[in-house]
C-alpha positions as CSV (number, residue, x, y, z in Angstrom):
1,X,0.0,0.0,0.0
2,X,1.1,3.8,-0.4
3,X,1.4,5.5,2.4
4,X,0.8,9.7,2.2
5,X,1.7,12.1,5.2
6,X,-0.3,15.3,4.8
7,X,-0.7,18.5,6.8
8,X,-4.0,20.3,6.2
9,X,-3.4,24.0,6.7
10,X,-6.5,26.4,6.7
11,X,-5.9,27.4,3.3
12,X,-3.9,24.5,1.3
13,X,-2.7,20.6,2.1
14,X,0.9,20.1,2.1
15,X,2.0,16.5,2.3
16,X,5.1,15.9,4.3
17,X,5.9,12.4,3.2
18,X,5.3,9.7,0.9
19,X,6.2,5.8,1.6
20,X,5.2,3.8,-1.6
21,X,4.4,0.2,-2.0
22,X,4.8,-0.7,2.2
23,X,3.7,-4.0,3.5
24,X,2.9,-5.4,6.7
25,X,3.4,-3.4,9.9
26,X,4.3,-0.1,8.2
27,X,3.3,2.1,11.7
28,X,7.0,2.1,12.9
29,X,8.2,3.1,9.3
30,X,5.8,6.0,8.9
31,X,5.2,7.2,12.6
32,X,6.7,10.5,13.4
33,X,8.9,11.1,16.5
34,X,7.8,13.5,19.1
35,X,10.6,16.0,18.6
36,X,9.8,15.8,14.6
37,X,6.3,16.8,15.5
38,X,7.0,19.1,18.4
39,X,9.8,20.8,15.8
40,X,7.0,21.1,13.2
41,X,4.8,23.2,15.6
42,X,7.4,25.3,16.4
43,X,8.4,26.1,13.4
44,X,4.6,26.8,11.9
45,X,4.1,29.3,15.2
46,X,7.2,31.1,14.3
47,X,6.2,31.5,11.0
48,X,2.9,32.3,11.5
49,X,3.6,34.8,14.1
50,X,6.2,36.3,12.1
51,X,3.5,36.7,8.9
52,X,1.0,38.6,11.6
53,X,4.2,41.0,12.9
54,X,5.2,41.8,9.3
55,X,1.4,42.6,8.5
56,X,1.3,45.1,11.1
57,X,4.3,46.7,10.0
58,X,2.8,47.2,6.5
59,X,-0.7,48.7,8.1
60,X,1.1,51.2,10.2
């Protein structure tokens, strides 16, 4: 089976990762670590909060 990792944003789907053709037991292949996902976050907060700063600097 394929295997798709996707990450639905408010305004577009972004996929992450793609295992094709996996067999059996594919959860330890595919499953992200805690740090990967706690990294991910992170770096989406940054990014979004960075976006709202650099729209307020454009209103004023």
């Amino acid at each position: 089976m394929d295997v798709t990792a996707r990450l639905g944003l408010a305004t577009a789907e972004v996929t992450l990762a793609t295992w094709p053709s996996l067999r059996g037991d594919w959860t330890p292949i595919v499953h992200p670590t805690l740090f990967e996902v706690t990294g991910l976050h992170a770096a989406l907060s940054v990014a979004a909060d960075a976006l709202h700063l650099a729209n307020q600097l454009a209103d004023n």
